[in-house]
N, C-alpha and C positions, 0 to 999 in steps of 0.2 A: 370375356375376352380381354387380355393384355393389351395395353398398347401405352408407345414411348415419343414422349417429343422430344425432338431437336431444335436446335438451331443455330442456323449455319454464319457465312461470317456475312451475308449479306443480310441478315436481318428476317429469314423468313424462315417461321415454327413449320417443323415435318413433324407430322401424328404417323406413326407407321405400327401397323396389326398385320397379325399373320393372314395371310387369304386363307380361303376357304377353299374347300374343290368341290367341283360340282359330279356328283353322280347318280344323274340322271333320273327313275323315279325317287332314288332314296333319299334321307336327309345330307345336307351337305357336313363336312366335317374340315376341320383345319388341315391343311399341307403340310405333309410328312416325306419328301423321298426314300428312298432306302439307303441311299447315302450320310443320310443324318443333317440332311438339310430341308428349312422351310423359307416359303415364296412369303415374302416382306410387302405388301403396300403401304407405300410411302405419300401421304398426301399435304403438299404444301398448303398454307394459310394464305397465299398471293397468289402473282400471275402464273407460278411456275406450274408443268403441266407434274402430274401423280406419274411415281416410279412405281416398277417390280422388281426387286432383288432378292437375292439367293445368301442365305448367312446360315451359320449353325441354330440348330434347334434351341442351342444354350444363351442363344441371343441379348433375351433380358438381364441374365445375370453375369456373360463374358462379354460382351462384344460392347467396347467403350461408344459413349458420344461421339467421338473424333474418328472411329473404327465405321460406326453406324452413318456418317456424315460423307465419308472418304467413301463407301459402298453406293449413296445416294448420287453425289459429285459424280463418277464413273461410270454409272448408269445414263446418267441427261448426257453425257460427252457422246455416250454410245449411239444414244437416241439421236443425236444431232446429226 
């Protein structure tokens, strides 16, 4: 499994993997929608509480630090 750290301007590392989806008796498999998107968790290194967000599939290789951070950021706004 993939997974990417950030960190933000407050000083706190995000590890963020793609979820899994859960289906039911079978084995689980990573998230795929049919729109060409996958479900991001985001887990901080400190107080801050774990995101979920929604990026393209092409994640690892398009979607920047500051792109991947600005997604994270806007999420906890959400949450709040």
């Amino acid at each position: 499994m993939e997974q990417r750290e950030v960190t933000d301007q407050g000083n706190t590392a995000w590890t963020c993997v793609q979820a899994y989806a859960a289906l039911g008796d079978k084995a689980a498999s990573l998230t795929e929608s049919g729109n060409g998107t996958v479900t991001l968790v985001c887990t901080p290194g400190g107080g801050a509480q774990t995101v979920r967000i929604e990026v393209g599939k092409d994640w690892m290789e398009k979607l920047t630090d500051e792109q991947l951070l600005a997604a994270i950021s806007q999420t906890q706004q959400e949450q709040a």
